[in-house]
N, CA, C and O atoms as a MOPAC input file, in Angstrom:
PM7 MOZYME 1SCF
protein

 N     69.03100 1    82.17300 1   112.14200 1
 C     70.30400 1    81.60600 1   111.76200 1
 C     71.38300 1    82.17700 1   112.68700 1
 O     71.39400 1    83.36800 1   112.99700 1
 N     72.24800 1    81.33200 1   113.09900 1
 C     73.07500 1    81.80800 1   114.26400 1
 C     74.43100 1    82.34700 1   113.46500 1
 O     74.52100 1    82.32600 1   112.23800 1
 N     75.25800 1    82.73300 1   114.17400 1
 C     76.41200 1    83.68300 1   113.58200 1
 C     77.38300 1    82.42500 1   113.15800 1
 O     78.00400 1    82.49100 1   112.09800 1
 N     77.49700 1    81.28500 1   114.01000 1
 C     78.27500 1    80.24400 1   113.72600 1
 C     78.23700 1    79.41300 1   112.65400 1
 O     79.19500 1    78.82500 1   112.15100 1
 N     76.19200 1    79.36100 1   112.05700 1
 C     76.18300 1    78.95200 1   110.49200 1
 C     76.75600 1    79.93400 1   109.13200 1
 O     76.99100 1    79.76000 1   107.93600 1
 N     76.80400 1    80.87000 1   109.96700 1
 C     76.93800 1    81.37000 1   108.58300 1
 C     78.64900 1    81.77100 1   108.66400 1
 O     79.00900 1    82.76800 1   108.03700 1
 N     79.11900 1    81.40900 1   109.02000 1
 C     80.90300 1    81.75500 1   108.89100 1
 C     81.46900 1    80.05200 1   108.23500 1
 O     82.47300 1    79.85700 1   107.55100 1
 N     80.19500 1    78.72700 1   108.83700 1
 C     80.99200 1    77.87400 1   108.39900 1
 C     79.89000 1    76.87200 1   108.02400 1
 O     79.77900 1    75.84800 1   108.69700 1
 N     79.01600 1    77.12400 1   106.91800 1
 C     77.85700 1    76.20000 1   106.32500 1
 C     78.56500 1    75.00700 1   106.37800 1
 O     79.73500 1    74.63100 1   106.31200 1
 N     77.35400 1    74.50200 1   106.53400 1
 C     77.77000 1    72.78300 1   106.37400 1
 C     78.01600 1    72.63800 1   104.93200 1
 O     78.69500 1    71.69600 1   104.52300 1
 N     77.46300 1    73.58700 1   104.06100 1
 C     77.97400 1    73.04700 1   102.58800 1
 C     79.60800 1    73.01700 1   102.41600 1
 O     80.06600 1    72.64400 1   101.33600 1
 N     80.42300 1    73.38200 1   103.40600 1
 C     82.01600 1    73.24900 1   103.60400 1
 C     82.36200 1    72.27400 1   103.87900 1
 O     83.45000 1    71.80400 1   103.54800 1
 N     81.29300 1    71.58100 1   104.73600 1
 C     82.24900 1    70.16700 1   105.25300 1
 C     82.64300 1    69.34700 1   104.07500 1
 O     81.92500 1    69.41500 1   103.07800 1
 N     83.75400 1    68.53800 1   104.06400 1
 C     84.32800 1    68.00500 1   102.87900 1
 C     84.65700 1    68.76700 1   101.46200 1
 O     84.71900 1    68.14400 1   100.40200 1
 N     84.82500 1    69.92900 1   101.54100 1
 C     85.70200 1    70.33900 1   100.99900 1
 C     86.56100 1    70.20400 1   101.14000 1
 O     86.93900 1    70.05700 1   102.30200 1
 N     87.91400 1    70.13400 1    99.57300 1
 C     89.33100 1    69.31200 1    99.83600 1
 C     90.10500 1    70.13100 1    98.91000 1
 O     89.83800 1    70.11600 1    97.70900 1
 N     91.10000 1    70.88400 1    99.41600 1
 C     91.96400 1    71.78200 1    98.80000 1
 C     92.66900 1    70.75900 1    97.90100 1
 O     93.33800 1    69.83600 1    98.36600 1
 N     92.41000 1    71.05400 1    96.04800 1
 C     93.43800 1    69.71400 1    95.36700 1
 C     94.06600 1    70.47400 1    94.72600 1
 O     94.37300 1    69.86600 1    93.70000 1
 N     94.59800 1    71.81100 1    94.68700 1
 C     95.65000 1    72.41300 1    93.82400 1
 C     95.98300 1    74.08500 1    94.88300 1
 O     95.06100 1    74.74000 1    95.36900 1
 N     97.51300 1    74.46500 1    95.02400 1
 C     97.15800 1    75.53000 1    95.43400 1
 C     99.04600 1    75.73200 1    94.66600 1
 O     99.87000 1    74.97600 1    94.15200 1
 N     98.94800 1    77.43200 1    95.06700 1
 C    100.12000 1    78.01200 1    93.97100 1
 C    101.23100 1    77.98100 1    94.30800 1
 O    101.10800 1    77.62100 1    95.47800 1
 N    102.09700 1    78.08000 1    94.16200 1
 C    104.01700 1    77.84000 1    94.70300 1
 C    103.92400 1    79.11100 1    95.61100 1
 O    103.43800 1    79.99000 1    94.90000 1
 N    104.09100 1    79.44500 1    96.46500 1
 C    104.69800 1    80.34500 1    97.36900 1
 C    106.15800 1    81.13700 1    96.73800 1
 O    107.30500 1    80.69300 1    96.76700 1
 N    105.76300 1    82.20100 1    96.27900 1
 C    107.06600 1    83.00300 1    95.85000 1
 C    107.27100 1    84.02500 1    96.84200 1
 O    106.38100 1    84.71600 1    97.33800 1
 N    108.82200 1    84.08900 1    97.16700 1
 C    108.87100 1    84.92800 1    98.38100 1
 C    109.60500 1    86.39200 1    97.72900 1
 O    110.79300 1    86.69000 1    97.60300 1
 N    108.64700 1    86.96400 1    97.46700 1
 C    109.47500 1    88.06900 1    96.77200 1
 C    109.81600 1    89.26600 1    97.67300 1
 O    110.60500 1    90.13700 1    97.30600 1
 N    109.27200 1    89.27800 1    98.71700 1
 C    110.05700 1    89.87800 1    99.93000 1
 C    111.16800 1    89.85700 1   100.28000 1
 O    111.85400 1    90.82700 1   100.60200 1
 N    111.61100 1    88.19700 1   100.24100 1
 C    113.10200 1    87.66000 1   100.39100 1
 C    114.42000 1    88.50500 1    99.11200 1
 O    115.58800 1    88.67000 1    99.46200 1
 N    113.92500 1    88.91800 1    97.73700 1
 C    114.08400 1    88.99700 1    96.89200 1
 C    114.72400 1    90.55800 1    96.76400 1
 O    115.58900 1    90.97400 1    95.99300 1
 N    114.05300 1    91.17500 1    97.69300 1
 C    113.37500 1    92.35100 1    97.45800 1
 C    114.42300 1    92.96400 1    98.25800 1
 O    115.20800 1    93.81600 1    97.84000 1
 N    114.38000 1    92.37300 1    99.69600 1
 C    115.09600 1    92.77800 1   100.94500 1
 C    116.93600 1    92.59600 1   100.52800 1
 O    117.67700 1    93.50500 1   100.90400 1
 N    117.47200 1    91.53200 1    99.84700 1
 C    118.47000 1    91.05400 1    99.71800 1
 C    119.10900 1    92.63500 1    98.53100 1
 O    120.02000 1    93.45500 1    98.64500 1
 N    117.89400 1    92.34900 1    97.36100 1
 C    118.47900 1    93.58000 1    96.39200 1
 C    119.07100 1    94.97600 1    97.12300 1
 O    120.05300 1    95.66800 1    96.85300 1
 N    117.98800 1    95.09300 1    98.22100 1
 C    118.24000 1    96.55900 1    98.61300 1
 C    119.18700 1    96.11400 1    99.48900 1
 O    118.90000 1    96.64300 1   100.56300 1
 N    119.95600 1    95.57700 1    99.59600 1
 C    120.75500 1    95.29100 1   100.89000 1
 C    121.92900 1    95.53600 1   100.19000 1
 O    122.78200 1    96.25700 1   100.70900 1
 N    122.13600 1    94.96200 1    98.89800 1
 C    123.29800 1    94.65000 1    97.58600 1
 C    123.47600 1    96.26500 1    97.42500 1
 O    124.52600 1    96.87200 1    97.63700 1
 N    122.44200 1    96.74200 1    97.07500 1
 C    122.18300 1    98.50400 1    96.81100 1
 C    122.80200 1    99.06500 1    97.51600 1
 O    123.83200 1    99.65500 1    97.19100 1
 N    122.36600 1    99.02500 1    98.57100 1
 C    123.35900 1    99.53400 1    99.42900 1
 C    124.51500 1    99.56600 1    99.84500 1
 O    124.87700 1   100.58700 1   100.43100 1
 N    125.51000 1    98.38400 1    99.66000 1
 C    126.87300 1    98.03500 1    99.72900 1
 C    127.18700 1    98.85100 1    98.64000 1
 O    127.87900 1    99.84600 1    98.85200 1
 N    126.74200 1    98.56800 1    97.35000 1
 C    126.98600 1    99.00200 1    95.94100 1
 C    127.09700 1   100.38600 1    96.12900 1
 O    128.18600 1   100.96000 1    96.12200 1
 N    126.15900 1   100.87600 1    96.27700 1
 C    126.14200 1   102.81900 1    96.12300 1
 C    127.01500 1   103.54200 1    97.18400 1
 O    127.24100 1   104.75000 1    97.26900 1
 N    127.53200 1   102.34900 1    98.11300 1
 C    128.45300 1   102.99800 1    99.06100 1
 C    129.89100 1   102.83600 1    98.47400 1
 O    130.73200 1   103.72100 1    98.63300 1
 N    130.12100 1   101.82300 1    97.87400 1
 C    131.47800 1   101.65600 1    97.51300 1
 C    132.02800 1   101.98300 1    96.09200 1
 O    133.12900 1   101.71300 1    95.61100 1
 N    130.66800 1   102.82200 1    95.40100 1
 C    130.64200 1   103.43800 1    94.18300 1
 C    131.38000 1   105.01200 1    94.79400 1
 O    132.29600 1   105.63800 1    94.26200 1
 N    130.79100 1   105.28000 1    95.78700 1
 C    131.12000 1   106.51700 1    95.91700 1
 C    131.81200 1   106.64800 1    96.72100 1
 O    131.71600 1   107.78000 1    97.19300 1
 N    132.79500 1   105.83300 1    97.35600 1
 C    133.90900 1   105.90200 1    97.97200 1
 C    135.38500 1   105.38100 1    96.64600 1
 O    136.58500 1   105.41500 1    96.91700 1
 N    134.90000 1   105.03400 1    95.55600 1
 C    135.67300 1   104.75500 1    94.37500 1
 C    135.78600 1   106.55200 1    93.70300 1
 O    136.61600 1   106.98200 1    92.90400 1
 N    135.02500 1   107.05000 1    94.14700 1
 C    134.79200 1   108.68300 1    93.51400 1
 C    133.88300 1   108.66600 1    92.68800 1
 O    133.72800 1   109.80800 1    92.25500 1
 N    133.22500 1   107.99100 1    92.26000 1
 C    132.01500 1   108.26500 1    91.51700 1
 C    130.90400 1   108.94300 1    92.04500 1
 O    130.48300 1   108.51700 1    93.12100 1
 N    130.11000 1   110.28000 1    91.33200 1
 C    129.21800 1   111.30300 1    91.24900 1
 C    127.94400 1   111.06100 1    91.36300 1
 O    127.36400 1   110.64800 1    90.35900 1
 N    127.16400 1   111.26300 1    92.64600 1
 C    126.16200 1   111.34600 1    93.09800 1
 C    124.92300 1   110.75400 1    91.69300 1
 O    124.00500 1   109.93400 1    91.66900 1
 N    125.38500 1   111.45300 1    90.93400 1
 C    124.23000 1   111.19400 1    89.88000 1
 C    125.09800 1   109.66900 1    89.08000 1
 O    124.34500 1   108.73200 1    88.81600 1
 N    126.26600 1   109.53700 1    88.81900 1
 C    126.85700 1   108.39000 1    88.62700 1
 C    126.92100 1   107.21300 1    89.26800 1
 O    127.39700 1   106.18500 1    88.78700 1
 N    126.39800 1   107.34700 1    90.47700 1
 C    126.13700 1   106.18700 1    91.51900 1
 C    124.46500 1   105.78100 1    91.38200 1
 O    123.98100 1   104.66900 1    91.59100 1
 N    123.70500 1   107.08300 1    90.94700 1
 C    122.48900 1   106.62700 1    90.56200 1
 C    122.36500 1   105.95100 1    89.65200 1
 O    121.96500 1   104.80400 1    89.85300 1
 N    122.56600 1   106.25300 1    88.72200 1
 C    122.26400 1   105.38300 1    87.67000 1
 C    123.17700 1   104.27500 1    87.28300 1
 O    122.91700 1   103.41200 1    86.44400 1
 N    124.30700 1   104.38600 1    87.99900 1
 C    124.33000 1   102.49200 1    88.08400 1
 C    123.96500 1   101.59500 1    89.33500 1
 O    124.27600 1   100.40400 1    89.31100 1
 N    123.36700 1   102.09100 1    90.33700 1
 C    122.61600 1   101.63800 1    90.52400 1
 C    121.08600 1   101.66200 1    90.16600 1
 O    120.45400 1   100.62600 1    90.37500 1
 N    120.52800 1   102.59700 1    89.72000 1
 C    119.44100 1   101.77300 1    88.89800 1
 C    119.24900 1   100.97900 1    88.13200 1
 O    118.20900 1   100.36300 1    87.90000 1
 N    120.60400 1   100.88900 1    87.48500 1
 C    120.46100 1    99.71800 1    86.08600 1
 C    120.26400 1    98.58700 1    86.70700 1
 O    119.36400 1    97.79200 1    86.43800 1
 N    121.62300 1    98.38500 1    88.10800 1
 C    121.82200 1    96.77300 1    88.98000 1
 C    120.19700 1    96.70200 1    89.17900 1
 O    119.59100 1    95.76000 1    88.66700 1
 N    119.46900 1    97.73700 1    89.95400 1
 C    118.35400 1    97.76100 1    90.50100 1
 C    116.92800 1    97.34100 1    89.67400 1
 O    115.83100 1    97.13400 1    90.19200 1
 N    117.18800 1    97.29400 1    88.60600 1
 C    116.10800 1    96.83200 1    87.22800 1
 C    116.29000 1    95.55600 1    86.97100 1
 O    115.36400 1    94.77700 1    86.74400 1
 N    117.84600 1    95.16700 1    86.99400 1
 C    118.56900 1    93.86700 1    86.46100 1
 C    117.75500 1    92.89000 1    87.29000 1
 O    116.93600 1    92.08400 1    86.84700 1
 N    118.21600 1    93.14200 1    88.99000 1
 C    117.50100 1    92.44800 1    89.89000 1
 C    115.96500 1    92.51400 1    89.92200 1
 O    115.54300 1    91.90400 1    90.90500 1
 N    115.26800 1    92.90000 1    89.38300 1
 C    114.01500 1    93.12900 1    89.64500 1
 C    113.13500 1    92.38400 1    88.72200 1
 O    111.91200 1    92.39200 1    88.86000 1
 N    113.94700 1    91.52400 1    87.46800 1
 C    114.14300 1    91.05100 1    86.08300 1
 C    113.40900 1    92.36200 1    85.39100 1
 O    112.21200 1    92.23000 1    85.64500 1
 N    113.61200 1    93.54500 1    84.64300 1
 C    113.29600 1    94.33100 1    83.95000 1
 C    113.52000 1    93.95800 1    82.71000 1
 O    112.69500 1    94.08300 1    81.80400 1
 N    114.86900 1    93.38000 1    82.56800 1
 C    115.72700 1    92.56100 1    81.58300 1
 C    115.42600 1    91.64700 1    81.10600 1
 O    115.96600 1    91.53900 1    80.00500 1
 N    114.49300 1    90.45900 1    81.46900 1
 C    114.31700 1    89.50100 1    81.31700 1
 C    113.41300 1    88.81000 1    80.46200 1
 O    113.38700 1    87.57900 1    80.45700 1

């Protein structure tokens, strides 16, 4: 049996993809949050808010976006 039957049996031919899943881009999702995060925790703490006060509101935004909430 050669290397070429067995990567693509003929029992493939006519096979027909009839359902496949939505493409969710949660990368896109992902990249944008931390981008928001970052504006956010900078302009938290240029408002004077405390290292540990900038954490945890941004973790809350950071859950919100992530749907934790949901």
């Amino acid at each position: 049996m050669s290397a070429e039957n067995e990567d693509f049996p003929e029992d493939w031919e006519g096979v027909e993809v009839t359902d496949t899943a939505p493409v969710i881009d949660h990368y896109g999702a992902v990249k944008r949050a931390a981008s928001i995060v970052g504006d956010l925790r900078k302009e938290l703490r240029a408002e004077g808010f405390t290292k540990e006060e900038t954490f945890e509101l941004v973790q809350v935004y950071w859950a919100s976006e992530m749907g934790v909430f949901d």
